[in-house]
Every structure is written in structure tokens, then in C-alpha cells.
C-alpha angles and dihedrals in degrees: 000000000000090000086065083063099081097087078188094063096038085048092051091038080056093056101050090046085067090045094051085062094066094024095057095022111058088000098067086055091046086102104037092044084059096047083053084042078070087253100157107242089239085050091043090057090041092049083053094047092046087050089047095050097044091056083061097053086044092047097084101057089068082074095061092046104033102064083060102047103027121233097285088077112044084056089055092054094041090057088044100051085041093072087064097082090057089060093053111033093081088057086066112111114157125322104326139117092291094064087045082056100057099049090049090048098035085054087058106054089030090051085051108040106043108044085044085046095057094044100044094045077052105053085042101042119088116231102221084050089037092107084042106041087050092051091056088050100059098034086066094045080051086055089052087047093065104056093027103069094038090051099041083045097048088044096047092058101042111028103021149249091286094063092037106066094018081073091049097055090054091047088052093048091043090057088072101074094081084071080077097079105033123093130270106252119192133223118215124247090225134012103170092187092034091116091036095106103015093099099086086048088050096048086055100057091044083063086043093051103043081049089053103046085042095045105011108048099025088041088059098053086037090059088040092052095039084048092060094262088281114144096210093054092048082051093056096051101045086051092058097049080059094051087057096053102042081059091056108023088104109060108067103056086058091053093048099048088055098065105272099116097135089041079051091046089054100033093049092037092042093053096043094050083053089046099053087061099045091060090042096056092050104051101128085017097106092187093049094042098062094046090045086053093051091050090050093068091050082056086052089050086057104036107043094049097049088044094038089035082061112037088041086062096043094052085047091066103041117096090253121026088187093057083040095065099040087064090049095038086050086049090059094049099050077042106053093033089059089044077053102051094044087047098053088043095056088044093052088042085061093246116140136259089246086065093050086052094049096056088067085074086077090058089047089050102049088033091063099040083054092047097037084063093049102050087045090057099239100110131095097289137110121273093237096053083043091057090051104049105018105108 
């Protein structure tokens, strides 16, 4: 396992892995806590939707601060703001300031965290282990996935949402303590060219993003609803789903690194396509639901290491991965507000959540036909990168 030797890499993935416990314990209820919080569904999709545009107005300022504290530390600083929405989300109850509150906290960490984590996982990653080193990654966020939902959901029940998502909070800032031992990475003051090739990887997290808010974001309130609105039940399902994917997390990356990127594109898009319907066709079907939400983890497993596999390497290679990923990041977030907006407007026109989930087929769509181009080699990038990925 030569992709195990970058002590860098194992150290972030640890990291993550920590993150992951409050990320897919107390954050995969963050919607549905606010639908019991008496949040209306059209003014859930639209919280999301104002969280998600503000991190793109926020996004910019990582680019005045990051050329004078490296990318380490911006990371450090995105994990621990992003504890802050923890602490505020129980004070939600209907539309108010708090909820206000949340969406404006929860854009900053979110602006932070995620545009230096991507950089940083690209300049320390290595490109021949990328596929691997993802799906490591993601098989121990699966691990976490398992404990954290039936816990956030036991606790929310019996203890509270103070507690709850109070634990969470500390869990999240506690993930930063790995950045201790990875290395400092510097941003560039300048990169002229820095934005030159970023548009196809772009275009490939605004598709992320609107599948995400369609079939992410609308899937998670249909299964709580379908589930009888109980948060233990909810937990359940969404632990076995990582118990799925932490049994199959592995196998992909190994498959892409080997040279089977297009078999990858068709095997991760196809799945997911399949996937999309079947959600939509079991919403109220509490047996299929929760299938459809197991598998759905296997599809994870699939899809996030092919689209990450891709735009990691290709930040790798631009002249800075910071700038790189504030351009994609920027890309996820036009992307998954406008999957929000068209979300809340179908809710408050009455239409049901199958409908919502439906509308991700056109990101699958659009995403394989992006990363299709890329794993053939005919897309923007050098010949050289284009040798070394296509399948």
C-alpha cells in the first residue's frame, strides 16, 4: 500500500475522519432538525440556499488572507468556525434571527474550510495514489458514519438538542489537532493564470452542487418524513447507509488509478442516475426508503472518488491550487443555491419532494458528460496531464 507512505495525506485523512463524526453525525440532521424547529420545507431550502450564496460572496476574501498564513492555517480556522453553527442551530425555532444567524456563521466556516481543504488535500496528495488515497478517505468518513447518526440521534431524543449538537461542536474543533503535524504549504502572492483552465472543474462542482441540493438536501427531509419525523429512526437509516459505504469505500480508487476512469464515469453516473429514481419512487415507502438510502452510500463510494479523483489532479497542476479551488468551490455553491431555489419554489408551489429529487438527473446528466470528456482526454487540459489520467 504505497499510497499509506505520505504521513501528510494519513494525518489529513485523519483529520477528516474526525470531522466526518460531527459532519455526518449531528450535520446530516442539520435539515430535518430545522423542519421539527417549525422551519417551513420552502424556508428550509431557501436557509440552505441563503448559507450556500453567502459562502460565495465570503469566498473571496480567503485570497487576501491566505498568501500571508499558508493554507494550514486557514484549514485550521475553517474546522474551528465551523463548530459555530453547532452552537446555534438548537436556538432555531421558526424563521427568526437565529436562523439568520446560522446561515451567516455556518458561510463563513463553510467559505474557509472547504476551498483550503481541497487545496490543501491537492498540493499533499500524490497523483498515481489520488483514486486510493480518496477512497481512504471516504471509507473512514463511512466508519464515523456509522456511530455518529445513532448517537446524534439517541442523544437528540434523550438528552436534547443542546447536548447534541454541543458535542458535535467540540468533535469538529477537535478535528483540527492532526494540522499539527502537516506541513506548512504556501499560496502565492500572484498566479496570473491561475484561473486559465479551472472552468470545466467548475462546471463539474455546479452539477455537484445542484445533485446535491435535489437529491442531497430534499432526499434527507423526504426519509425523515417517510420515517415518521423520529430522529432515532432517521439515525438508524442513515448508519446503515454508512455501513454500506465503509464496506465498499475501497474498491474504486483502486479501479480508477489503474487506468479505468470512463469505465468509472459510467459505472458512478449510471448508478447514481439509478439511484435518483429509486429515491424518488419510495418516498412514503418506509421499506424501500431505507434501501434506497443504503445503496445510496455504495453510489457515494463511486461518485465522489471518479469527480474528486479528476478535479484533485487538475488543481494539482494549476499554478495555484488555493485560487483553483476558490473558483470550484465558487462553482458548488452557484450550483447547489440554484438546486435550492428551485427546490423551495416547487415546495411552496405544493409539488412533492419526488419532484425535487427528480430534477438532480439533469446534474448527472451534465456532470458525466464533463467527466466523460476529461477521462477520454479530450478535454482543456495539457497533453501531458491527459497521458497520465485518461483510461
Amino acid at each position: 500500500m504505497a499510497y499509506l507512505k505520505n504521513g501528510a495525506v494519513n494525518l489529513l485523512n485523519l483529520h477528516y475522519g474526525l470531522h466526518a463524526l460531527a459532519m455526518n453525525g449531528a450535520g446530516v440532521f442539520w435539515a430535518v432538525y430545522l423542519l421539527k424547529a417549525g422551519v417551513p420545507t420552502p424556508a428550509v431550502f431557501g436557509s440552505l440556499g441563503l448559507l450556500l450564496g453567502a459562502r460565495f460572496l465570503f469566498r473571496p476574501a480567503i485570497l487576501l488572507i491566505a498568501p500571508r498564513v499558508g493554507m494550514r492555517a486557514l484549514l485550521a480556522f475553517g474546522t474551528i468556525f465551523g463548530s459555530l453553527p453547532y452552537v446555534v442551530l438548537p436556538q432555531v425555532h421558526g424563521v427568526d434571527l437565529a436562523l439568520l444567524t446560522l446561515c451567516v456563521v455556518g458561510a463563513i466556516g463553510d467559505s474557509f474550510y472547504w476551498t483550503s481543504y481541497h487545496a490543501y488535500f491537492a498540493s499533499l496528495g500524490d497523483a498515481e495514489h489520488r483514486g486510493k488515497q480518496i477512497s481512504a478517505r471516504e471509507a473512514l468518513a463511512a466508519l464515523t458514519g456509522i456511530v455518529g447518526p445513532l448517537l446524534v440521534g439517541w442523544t437528540l431524543v434523550t438528552l436534547g438538542p443542546q447536548v447534541a449538537f454541543g458535542a458535535a461542536a467540540v468533535a469538529n474543533a477537535l478535528s483540527a489537532l492532526p494540522f499539527l503535524g502537516t506541513p506548512y504549504v504556501a499560496v502565492k502572492t500572484t498566479a496570473p493564470a491561475a484561473f486559465r483552465t479551472v472552468l470545466p472543474s467548475m462546471l463539474m462542482f455546479a452539477t455537484d452542487g445542484w445533485i446535491y441540493a435535489c437529491s442531497g438536501y430534499a432526499w434527507q427531509i423526504a426519509l425523515f418524513l417517510t420515517l415518521g419525523e423520529s430522529f432515532t429512526a432517521f439515525g438508524g437509516a442513515v448508519a446503515l447507509s454508512a455501513l454500506v459505504g465503509a464496506i465498499s469505500g475501497l474498491l474504486l480508487g483502486k479501479y480508477i488509478d489503474a487506468g479505468r476512469g470512463v469505465r468509472a464515469v459510467w459505472l458512478a453516473y449510471g448508478s447514481f442516475a439509478v439511484l435518483i429514481l429509486l429515491r424518488a419512487i419510495s418516498v412514503d415507502m418506509v421499506a424501500l426508503a431505507v434501501i434506497a438510502n443504503a445503496l445510496g452510500a455504495l453510489v457515494a463510494c463511486l461518485y465522489v472518488a471518479t469527480i474528486m479523483t479528476a478535479v484533485y489532479n487538475q488543481a494539482k497542476r494549476s499554478p495555484c491550487p488555493l485560487r483553483f479551488h476558490v473558483a470550484t468551490e465558487g462553482g458548488w455553491d452557484i450550483g447547489g443555491a440554484s438546486g435550492c431555489v428551485a427546490a423551495a419554489t416547487l415546495s411552496a408551489l405544493g409539488a412533492p419532494l419526488s419532484t425535487t429529487i427528480l430534477l438532480a438527473l439533469a446534474g448527472v446528466a451534465l456532470g458525466h458528460f464533463l467527466l466523460h470528456r476529461y477521462y477520454s482526454g479530450i478535454g482543456t487540459l495539457p497533453a501531458q496531464a491527459i497521458a497520465e489520467t485518461a483510461a
